[in-house]
Every structure is written in structure tokens, then in C-alpha cells.
C-alpha positions in Angstrom: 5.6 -2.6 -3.1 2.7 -0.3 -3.8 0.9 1.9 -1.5 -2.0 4.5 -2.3 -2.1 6.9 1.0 -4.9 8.8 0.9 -6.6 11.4 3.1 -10.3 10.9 1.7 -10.4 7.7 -0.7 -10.8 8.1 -4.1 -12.2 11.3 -4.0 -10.9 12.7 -7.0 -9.9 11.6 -10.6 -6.7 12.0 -10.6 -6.3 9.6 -7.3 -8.5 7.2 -9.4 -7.1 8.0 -12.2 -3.7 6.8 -10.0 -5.2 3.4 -8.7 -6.0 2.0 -11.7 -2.8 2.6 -13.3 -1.6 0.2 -10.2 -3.7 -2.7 -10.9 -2.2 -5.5 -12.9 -5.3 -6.6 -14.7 -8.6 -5.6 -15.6 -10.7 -3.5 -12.8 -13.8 -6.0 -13.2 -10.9 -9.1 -12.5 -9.3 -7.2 -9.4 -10.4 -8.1 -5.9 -10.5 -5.3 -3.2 -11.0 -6.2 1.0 -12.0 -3.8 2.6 -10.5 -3.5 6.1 -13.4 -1.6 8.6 -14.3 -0.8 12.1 -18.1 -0.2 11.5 -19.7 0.7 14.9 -22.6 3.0 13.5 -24.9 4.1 11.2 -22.9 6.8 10.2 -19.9 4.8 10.0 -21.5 2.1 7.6 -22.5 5.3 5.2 -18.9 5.8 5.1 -17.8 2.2 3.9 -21.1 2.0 1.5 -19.5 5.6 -0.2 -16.3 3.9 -0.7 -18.0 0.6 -1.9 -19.6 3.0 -4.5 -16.5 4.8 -5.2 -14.6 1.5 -6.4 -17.8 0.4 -8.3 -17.6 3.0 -10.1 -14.4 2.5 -11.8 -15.6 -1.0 -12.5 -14.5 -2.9 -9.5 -17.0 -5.4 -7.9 -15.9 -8.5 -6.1 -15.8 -6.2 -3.0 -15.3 -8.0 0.7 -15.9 -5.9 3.4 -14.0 -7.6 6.6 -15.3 -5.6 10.1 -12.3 -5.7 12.5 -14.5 -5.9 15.2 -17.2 -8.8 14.0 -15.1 -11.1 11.5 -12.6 -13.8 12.2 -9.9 -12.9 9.9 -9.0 -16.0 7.8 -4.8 -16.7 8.5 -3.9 -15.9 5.1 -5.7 -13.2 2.5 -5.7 -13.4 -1.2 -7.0 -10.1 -2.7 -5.3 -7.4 -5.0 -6.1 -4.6 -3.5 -6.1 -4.3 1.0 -7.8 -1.0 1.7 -8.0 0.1 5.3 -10.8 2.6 6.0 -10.8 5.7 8.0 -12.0 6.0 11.7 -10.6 6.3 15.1 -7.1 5.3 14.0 -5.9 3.9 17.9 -8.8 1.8 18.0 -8.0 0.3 14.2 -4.3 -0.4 15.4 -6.0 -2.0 18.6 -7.7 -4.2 16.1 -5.6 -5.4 13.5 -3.1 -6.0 16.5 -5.3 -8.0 18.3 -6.7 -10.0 15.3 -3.3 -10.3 13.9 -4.6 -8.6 10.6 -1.7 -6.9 11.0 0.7 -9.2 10.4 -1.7 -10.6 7.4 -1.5 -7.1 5.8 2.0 -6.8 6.1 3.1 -9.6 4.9 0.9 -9.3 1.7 2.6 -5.8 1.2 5.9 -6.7 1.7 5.8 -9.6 -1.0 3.7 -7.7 -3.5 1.0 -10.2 -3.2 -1.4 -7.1 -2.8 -1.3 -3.4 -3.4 -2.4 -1.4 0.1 -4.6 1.5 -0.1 -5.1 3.6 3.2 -7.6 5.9 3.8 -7.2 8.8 6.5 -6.5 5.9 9.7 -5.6 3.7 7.2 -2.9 5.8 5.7 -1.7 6.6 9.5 -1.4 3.1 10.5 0.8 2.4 7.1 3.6 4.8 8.7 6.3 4.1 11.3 3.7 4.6 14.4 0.5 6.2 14.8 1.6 9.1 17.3 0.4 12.0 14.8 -3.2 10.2 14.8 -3.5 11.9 18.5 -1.5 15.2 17.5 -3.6 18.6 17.2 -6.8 20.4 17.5 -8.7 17.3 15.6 -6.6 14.1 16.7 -8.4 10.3 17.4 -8.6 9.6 21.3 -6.7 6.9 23.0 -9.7 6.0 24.3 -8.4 2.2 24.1 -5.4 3.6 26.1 -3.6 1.4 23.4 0.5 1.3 24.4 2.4 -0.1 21.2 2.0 2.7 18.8 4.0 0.8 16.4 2.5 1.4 12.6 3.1 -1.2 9.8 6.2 0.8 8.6 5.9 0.4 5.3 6.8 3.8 4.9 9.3 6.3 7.2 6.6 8.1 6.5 4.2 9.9 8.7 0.7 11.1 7.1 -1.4 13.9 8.6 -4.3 13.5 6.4 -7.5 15.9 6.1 -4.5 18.7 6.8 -6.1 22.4 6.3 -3.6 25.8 6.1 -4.9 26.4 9.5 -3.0 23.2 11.0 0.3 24.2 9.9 1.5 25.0 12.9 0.1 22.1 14.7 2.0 19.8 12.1 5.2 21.5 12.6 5.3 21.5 16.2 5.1 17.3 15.8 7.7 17.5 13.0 10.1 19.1 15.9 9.4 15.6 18.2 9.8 13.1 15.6 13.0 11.9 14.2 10.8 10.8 11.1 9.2 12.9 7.6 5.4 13.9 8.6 3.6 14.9 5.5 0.3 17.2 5.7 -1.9 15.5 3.3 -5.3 17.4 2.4 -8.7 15.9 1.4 -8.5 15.2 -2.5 -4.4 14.2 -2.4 -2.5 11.3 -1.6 0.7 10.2 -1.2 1.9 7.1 -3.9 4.7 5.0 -2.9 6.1 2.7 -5.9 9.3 1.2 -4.3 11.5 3.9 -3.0 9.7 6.4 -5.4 7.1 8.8 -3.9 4.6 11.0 -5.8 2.5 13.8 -4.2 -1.2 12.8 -6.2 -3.4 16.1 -5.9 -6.3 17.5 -8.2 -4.6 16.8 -11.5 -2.0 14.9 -12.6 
């Protein structure tokens, strides 16, 4: 099992730098899906920037699948699963509803794919999705969404786009949760190869 966690995509080189050494063949032979919930302008600026990001390391058969538009085919044959950023309850409403979820995890689970998360994405890939809601900055339940359940493909909670001035904020979860919470900043990522975790930040 491989899992890129991310707070801000492939924002840096040493995060590319990281996915790339996970790929099993050539970048111009691996497919990505993109996993979205593109409800505006803004948000389509967002996906087209991470698009560009995997173009530039020589990726291009690119699907872009919008959770909220697309019939999700029953079964998914891609190298790479990326789930984007956004409102990370209404991304869990989503892939729960579409039974994406159950897609994703499976490919996971029988290395059929390698999953990339980014900020939501990297939420959802935990044990729930409780610390998406947590702080100063948290998503709202605006979906009043119930089963907070994540994929748990890691004990591991993520509290990405984390700044110095959220410490407090992140330990004050850690004290509710039986679980590991880790504050992940823009430009780092958390890699998961097996049981093996790396911390990926500005160089390697």
C-alpha cells in the first residue's frame, strides 16, 4: 500500500520528487483520476493547477471524475487515485453516496493503485474526518453529514495547511482522540509505504 498525504499537492520538489519514485513505470505510461467536487470557478482553478502540476512531471492521461456530476464506473483502473482538496464533509458525503468510496478502497488495499490526497483528500484517507471541523479554519458540516468514518487506511489523522499558530488548536484534538493527529504544513506530506512513514518536507 502506497499513500502520498499531502497538504497542498505537489507543491514542492521534493514531494514530486517523492511521487515519482512511487510509480512503477514511466510518468508518460501512468494514469492519474482525479477525484473532485468542482462547484465554482475558483474551485475549477484549483483542479486545472493540479492538472498542470502532474503535466509537468510528464504525466498526461489525466481523468478528472466530479463527485457531484459523474456516474462513477463500478470498478476503476488507474495508477494513481488523487482526491482533491475542498470542503472535506461534503467530499465524504460524496464518495459515500456514490460508493467511490468503497471503489477507492478497495484499489488501495490491493495495490491496484497508489492514493494521493490532497488537504480533504488526505483527511478522508485517516480513521474519520472529525479534525476536518476542528479549529479556527475547519470545513462546515454544512451537509450535517453523521458517519464520519474516513477510509482508514491510516491510524492516522492529518491536519493539513497547519501554521505555528494552530498548535494549540491541534493539541487540544489530540487530548479527544484515541488516535496520532499529525500537523502537516503547505509544502510537506506524509508518505506511507506499508507500515513505514516518512515526514516529506522542503528537501529530501
Amino acid at each position: 500500500m502506497k499513500l502520498l498525504l499531502t497538504s497542498d499537492g505537489w507543491s514542492t520538489d521534493a514531494i514530486k520528487q517523492t511521487f515519482l519514485s512511487l510509480l512503477v513505470k514511466p510518468p508518460q505510461e501512468c494514469s492519474v483520476f482525479l477525484i473532485v467536487c468542482v462547484q465554482s470557478p475558483e474551485e475549477q482553478r484549483w483542479i486545472d493547477m493540479d492538472r498542470e502540476e502532474l503535466q509537468s512531471m510528464g504525466i498526461e492521461k489525466i481523468s478528472v471524475y466530479n463527485l457531484l456530476e459523474e456516474k462513477i464506473p463500478p470498478q476503476i483502473s488507474a495508477d494513481v487515485l488523487c482526491v482533491c482538496g475542498g470542503n472535506t464533509f461534503l467530499y465524504l458525503d460524496r464518495l459515500q453516496k456514490t460508493g467511490m468510496d468503497q471503489v477507492i478502497e478497495q484499489a488501495i488495499l490491493a495495490d491496484r493503485s497508489i492514493y494521493v490526497g490532497i488537504s480533504a483528500g488526505s483527511i478522508i484517507a485517516g480513521p474519520d474526518i472529525e479534525i476536518a471541523g476542528w479549529g479556527s479554519e475547519g470545513d462546515m458540516n454544512e451537509r450535517q453529514l453523521k458517519n464520519l468514518k474516513g477510509f482508514h487506511l491510516t491510524d492516522t489523522a492529518i491536519f493539513p495547511h497547519y501554521k505555528p499558530e494552530q498548535k494549540n488548536e491541534v493539541e487540544s484534538f489530540c487530548k479527544k482522540v484515541s488516535y496520532p493527529v499529525l500537523p502537516v504544513a503547505d509544502g510537506q506530506a506524509l508518505l506511507i509505504t506499508g507500515e513505514k512513514q516518512t515526514l516529506i518536507s522542503s528537501s529530501l
